[in-house]
C-alpha positions as a Markdown table, in Angstrom:
| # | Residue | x | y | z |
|---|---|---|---|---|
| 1 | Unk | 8.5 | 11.8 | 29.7 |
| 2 | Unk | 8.4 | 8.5 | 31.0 |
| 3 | Unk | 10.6 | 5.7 | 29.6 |
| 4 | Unk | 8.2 | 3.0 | 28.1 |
| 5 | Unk | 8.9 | -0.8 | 29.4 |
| 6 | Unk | 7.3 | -3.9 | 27.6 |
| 7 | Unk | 7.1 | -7.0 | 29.5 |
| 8 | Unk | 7.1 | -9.5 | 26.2 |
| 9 | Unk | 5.5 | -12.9 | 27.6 |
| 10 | Unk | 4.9 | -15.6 | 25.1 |
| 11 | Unk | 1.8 | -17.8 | 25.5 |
| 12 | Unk | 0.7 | -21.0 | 23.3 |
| 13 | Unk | -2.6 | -22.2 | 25.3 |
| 14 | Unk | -2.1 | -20.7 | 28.3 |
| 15 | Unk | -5.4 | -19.7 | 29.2 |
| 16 | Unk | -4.7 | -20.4 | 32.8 |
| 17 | Unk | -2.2 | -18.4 | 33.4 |
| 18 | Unk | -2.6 | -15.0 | 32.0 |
| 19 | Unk | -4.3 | -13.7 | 34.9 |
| 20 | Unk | -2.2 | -15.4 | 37.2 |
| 21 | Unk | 0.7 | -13.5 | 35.6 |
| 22 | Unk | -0.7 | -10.5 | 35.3 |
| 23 | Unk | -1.7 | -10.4 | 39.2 |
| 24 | Unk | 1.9 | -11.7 | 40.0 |
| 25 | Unk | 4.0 | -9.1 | 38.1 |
| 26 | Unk | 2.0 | -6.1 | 38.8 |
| 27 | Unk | 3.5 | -6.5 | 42.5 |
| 28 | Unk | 6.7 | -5.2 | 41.2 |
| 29 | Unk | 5.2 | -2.8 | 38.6 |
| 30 | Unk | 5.0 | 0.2 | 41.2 |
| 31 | Unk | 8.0 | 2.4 | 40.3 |
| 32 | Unk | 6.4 | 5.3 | 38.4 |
| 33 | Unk | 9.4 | 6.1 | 36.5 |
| 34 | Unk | 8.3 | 3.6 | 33.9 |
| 35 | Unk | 5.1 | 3.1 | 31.8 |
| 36 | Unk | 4.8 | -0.2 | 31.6 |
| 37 | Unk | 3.0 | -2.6 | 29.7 |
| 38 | Unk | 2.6 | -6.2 | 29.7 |
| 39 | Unk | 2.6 | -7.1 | 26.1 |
| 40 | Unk | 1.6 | -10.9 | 25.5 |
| 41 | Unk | 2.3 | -12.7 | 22.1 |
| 42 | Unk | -0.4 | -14.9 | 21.5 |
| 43 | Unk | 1.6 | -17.9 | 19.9 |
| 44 | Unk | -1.4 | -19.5 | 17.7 |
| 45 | Unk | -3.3 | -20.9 | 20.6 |
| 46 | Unk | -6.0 | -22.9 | 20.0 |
| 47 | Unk | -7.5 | -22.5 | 23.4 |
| 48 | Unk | -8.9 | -19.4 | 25.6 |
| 49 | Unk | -5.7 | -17.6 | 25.5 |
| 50 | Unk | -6.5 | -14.8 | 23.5 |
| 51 | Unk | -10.4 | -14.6 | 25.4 |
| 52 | Unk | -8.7 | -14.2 | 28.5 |
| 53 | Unk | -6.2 | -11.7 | 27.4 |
| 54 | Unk | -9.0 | -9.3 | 26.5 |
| 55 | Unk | -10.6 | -9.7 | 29.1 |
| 56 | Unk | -8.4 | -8.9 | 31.6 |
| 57 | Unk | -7.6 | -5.5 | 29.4 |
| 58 | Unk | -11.0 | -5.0 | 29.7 |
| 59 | Unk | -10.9 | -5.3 | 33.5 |
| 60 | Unk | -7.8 | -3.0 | 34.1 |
| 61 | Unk | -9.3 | -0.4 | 31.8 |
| 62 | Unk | -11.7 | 0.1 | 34.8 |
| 63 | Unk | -8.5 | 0.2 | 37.4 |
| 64 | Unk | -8.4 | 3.8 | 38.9 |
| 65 | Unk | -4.4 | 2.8 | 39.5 |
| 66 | Unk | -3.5 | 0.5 | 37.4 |
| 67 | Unk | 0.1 | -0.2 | 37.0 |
| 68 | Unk | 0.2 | -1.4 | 33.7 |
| 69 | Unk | -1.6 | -1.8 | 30.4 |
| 70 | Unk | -1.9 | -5.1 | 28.8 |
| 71 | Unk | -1.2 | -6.0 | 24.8 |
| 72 | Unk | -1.5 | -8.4 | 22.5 |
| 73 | Unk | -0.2 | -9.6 | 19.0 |
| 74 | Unk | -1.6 | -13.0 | 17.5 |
| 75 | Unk | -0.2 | -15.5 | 14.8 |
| 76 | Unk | -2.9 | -16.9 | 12.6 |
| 77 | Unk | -1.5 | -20.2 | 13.6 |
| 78 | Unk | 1.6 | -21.8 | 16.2 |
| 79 | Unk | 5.3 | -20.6 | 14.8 |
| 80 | Unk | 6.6 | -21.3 | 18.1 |
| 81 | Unk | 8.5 | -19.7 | 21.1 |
| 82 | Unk | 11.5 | -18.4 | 19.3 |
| 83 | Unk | 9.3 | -16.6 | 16.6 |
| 84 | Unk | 6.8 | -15.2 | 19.5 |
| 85 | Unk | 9.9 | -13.7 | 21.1 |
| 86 | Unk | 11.2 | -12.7 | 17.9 |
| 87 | Unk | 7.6 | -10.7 | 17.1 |
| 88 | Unk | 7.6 | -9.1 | 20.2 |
| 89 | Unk | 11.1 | -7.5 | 19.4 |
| 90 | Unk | 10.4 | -6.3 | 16.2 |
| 91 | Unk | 6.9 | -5.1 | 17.0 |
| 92 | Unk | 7.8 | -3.4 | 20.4 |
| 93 | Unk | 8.1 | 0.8 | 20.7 |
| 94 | Unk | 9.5 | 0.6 | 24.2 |
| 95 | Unk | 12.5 | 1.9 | 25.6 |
| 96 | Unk | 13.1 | -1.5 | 27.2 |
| 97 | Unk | 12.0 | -5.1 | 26.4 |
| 98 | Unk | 11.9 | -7.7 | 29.2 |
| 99 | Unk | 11.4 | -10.8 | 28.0 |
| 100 | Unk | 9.7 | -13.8 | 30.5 |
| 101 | Unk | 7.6 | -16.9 | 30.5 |
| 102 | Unk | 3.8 | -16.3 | 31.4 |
| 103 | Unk | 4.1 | -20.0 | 33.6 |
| 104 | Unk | 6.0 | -18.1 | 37.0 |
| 105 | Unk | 9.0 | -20.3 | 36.3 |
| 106 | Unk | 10.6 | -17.0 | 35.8 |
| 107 | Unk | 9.8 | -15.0 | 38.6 |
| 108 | Unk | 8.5 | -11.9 | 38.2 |
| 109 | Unk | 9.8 | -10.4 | 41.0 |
| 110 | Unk | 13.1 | -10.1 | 39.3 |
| 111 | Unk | 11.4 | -7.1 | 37.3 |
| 112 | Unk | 12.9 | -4.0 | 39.5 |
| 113 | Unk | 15.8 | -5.7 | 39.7 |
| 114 | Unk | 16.0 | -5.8 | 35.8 |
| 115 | Unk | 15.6 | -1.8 | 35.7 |
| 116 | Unk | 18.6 | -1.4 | 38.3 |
| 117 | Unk | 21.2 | -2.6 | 35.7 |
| 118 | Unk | 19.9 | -0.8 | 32.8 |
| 119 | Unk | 20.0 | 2.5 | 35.2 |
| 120 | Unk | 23.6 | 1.0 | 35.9 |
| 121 | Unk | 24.4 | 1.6 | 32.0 |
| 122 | Unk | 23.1 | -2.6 | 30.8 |
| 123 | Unk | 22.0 | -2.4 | 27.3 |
| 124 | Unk | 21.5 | -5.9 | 27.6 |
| 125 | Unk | 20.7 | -8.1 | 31.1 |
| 126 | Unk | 20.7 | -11.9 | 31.4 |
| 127 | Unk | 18.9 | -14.2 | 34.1 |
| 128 | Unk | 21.5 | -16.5 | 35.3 |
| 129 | Unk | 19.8 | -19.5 | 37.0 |
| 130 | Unk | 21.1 | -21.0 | 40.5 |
| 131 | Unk | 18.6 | -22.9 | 41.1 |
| 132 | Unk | 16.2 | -25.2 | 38.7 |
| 133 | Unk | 13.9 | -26.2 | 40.9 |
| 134 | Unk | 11.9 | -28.4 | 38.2 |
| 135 | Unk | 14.3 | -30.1 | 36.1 |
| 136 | Unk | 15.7 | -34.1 | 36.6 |
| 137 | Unk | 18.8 | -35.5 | 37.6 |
| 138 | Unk | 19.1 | -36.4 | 33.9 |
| 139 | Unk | 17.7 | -33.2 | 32.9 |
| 140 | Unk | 20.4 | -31.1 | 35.0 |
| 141 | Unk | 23.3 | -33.6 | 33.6 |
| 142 | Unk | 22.2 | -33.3 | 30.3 |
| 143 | Unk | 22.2 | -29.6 | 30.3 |
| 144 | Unk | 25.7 | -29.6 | 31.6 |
| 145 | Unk | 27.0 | -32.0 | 29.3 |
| 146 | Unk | 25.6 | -29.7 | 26.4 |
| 147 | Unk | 27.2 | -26.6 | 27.6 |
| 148 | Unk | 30.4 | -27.9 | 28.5 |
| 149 | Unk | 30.6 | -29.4 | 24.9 |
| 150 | Unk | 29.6 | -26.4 | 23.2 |
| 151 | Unk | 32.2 | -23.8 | 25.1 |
| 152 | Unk | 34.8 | -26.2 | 25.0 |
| 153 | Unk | 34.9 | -28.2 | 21.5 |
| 154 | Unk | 32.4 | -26.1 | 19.5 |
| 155 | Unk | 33.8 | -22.6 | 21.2 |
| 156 | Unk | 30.8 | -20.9 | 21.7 |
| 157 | Unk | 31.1 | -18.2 | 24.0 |
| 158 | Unk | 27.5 | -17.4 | 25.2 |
| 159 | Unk | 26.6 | -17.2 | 28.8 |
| 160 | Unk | 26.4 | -20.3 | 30.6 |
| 161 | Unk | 22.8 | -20.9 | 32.5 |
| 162 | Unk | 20.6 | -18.3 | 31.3 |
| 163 | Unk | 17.6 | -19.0 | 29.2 |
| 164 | Unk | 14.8 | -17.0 | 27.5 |
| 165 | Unk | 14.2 | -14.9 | 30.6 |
| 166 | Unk | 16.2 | -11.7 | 29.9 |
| 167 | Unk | 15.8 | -8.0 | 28.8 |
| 168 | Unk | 17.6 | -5.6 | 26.5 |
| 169 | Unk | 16.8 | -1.8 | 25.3 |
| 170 | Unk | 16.2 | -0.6 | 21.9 |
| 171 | Unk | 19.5 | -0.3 | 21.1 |
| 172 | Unk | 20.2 | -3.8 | 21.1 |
| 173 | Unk | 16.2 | -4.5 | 19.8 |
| 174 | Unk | 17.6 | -2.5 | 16.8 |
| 175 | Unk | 20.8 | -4.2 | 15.7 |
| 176 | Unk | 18.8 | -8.1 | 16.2 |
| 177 | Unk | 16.1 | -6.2 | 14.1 |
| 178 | Unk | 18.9 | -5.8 | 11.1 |
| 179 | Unk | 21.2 | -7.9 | 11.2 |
| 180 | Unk | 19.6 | -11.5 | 11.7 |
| 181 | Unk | 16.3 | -11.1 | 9.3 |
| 182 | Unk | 16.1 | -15.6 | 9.7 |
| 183 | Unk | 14.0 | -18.3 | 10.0 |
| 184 | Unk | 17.0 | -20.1 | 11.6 |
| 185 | Unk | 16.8 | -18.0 | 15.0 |
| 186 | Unk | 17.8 | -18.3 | 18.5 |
| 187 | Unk | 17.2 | -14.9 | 20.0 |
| 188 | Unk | 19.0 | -15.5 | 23.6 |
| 189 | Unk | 22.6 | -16.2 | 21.2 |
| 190 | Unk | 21.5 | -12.8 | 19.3 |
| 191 | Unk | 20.7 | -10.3 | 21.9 |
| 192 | Unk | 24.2 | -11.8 | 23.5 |
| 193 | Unk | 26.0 | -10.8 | 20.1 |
| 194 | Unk | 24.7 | -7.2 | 19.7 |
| 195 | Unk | 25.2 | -6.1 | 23.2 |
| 196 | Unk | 27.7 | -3.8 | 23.9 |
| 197 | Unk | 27.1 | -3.6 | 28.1 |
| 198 | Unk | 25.9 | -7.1 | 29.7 |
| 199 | Unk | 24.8 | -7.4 | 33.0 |
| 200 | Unk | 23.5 | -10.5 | 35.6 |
| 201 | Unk | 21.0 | -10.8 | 38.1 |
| 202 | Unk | 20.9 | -14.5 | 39.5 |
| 203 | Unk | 17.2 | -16.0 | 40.2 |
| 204 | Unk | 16.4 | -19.3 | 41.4 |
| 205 | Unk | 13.5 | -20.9 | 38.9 |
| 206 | Unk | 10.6 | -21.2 | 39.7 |
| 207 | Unk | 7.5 | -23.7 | 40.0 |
| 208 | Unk | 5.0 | -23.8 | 36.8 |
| 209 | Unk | 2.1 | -22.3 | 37.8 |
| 210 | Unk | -0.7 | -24.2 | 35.4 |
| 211 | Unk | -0.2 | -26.6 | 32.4 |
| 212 | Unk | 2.9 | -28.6 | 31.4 |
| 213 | Unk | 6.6 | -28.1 | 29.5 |
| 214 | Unk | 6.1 | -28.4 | 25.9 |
| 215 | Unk | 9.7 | -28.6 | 25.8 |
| 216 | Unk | 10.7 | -33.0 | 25.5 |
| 217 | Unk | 14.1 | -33.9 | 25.0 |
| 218 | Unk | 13.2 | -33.9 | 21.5 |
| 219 | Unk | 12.8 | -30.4 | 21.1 |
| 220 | Unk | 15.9 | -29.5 | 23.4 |
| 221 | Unk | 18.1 | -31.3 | 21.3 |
| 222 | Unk | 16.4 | -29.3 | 18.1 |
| 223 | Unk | 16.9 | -26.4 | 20.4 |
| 224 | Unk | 20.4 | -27.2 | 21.0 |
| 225 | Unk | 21.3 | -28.1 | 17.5 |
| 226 | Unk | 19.1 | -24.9 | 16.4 |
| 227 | Unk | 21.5 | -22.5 | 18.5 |
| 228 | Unk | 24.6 | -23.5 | 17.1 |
| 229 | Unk | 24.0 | -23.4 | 13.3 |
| 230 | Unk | 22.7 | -20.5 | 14.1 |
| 231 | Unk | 26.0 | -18.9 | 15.1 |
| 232 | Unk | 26.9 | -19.4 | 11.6 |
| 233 | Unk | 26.2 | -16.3 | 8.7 |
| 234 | Unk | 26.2 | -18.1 | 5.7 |
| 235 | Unk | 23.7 | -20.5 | 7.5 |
| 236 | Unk | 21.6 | -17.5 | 8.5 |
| 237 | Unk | 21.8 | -16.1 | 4.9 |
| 238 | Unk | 20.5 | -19.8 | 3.6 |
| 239 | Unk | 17.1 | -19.6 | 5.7 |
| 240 | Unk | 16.7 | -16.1 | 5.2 |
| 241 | Unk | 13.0 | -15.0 | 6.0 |
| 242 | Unk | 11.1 | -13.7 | 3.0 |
| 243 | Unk | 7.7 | -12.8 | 2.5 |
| 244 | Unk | 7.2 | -16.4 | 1.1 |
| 245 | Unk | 8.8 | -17.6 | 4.1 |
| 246 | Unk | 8.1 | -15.7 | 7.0 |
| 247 | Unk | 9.1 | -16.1 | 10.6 |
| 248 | Unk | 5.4 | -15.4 | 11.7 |
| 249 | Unk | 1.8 | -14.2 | 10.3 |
| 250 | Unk | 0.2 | -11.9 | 12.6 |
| 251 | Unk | -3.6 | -12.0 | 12.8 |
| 252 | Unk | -4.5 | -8.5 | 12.7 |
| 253 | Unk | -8.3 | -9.1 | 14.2 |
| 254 | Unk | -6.6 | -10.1 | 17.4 |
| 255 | Unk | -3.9 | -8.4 | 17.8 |
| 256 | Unk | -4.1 | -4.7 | 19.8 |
| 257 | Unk | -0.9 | -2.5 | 21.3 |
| 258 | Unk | -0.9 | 0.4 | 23.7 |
């Protein structure tokens, strides 16, 4: 039986791009050892997102050779990135997860590559950037400033230069799944924990097909502050997620998986 691969990509009104994805990645979806299937998280878009993501699993279903199938969960409203990513994990029944932005900054292409190091023995693979092709001076110094301050005062031993573009197997899905069950998340510093087998592959970022970065230096400093306390347990344990306070409300009326 074939292993089962979900491509998780997050989308808060990204109408314009979930085509454009789809056509991009299914280059790289041709190895038949996989199933594979593009599974987007419709982050409470108040758009066309959602529209468009049905209709282009209408439009496969009618593909004699289609090389993957398309999903979709919904929120009831925007929880945000970190919750999207965190929904995919826990609603997922693949064999492997690969998680990637639906704008092209993370390049597709990188897929196969991806499904080398797990067939090397990865439980866990991280996209290491060499190249930001977008971000400013400031941006880029920033970045640097932040990660040197965190190894070296705060001791934080995650990977330097990765982002939200990696993958990990069920394994690793599994452990996330029990052991960090909080609103105070940063999944890129939890997957990095629970892995027992890490592996790399460098990619140079890409160019955003449609829309703009929600992400101003507002929210990457909540970002950055967000990833540290969340290294701490007893923190964790404080904003534990309860029915009363969930991580994220799925609208069921909109919300299909293969």
């Amino acid at each position: 039986m074939k292993k089962k691969v979900d491509i998780i990509v997050s989308c808060y009104n990204e109408e314009d791009n979930i085509f454009q994805f789809y056509n991009e990645a299914k280059k790289y979806l041709k190895d038949k050892t996989y199933d594979y299937n593009i599974y987007y998280i419709n982050d409470g878009s108040s758009d066309k997102t959602y529209d468009k993501v049905f209709e282009l699993k209408k439009k496969i279903a009618k593909e004699k050779n289609k090389v993957a199938a398309v999903s979709c969960l919904s929120f009831v409203h925007n929880f945000g990135h970190e919750a999207a990513m965190c929904a995919g994990l826990e609603t997922s029944k693949a064999d492997y997860m690969i998680f990637i932005d639906v704008d092209l900054q993370n390049p597709p292409k990188k897929i196969p590559e991806i499904m080398e190091k797990f067939e090397e023995g990865a439980d866990c693979v991280l996209l290491r950037r060499v190249e930001y092709k977008t971000a400013s001076f400031l941006k880029r110094v920033t970045s640097r400033g932040y990660y040197w301050f965190s190894k070296y005062i705060l001791r934080n031993k995650n990977a330097r230069d990765v982002s939200d573009f990696f993958a990990i197997d069920k394994s690793v899905a599994k452990r996330v799944k029990a052991n960090y069950k909080t609103t105070l998340r940063f999944i890129r510093s939890f997957v990095q924990k629970e892995a027992k087998n890490t592996l790399f592959v460098n990619y140079k970022n890409g160019v955003r097909y449609s829309g703009e970065s929600r992400y101003n230096y507002v929210k990457l400093t909540k970002l950055a502050l967000t990833s540290e306390l969340s290294r701490s347990k007893f923190l964790r344990d404080r904003y534990k997620a309860t029915k009363d306070n969930p991580i994220y409300i799925i609208d069921r009326k909109k919300s299909f998986y293969k």
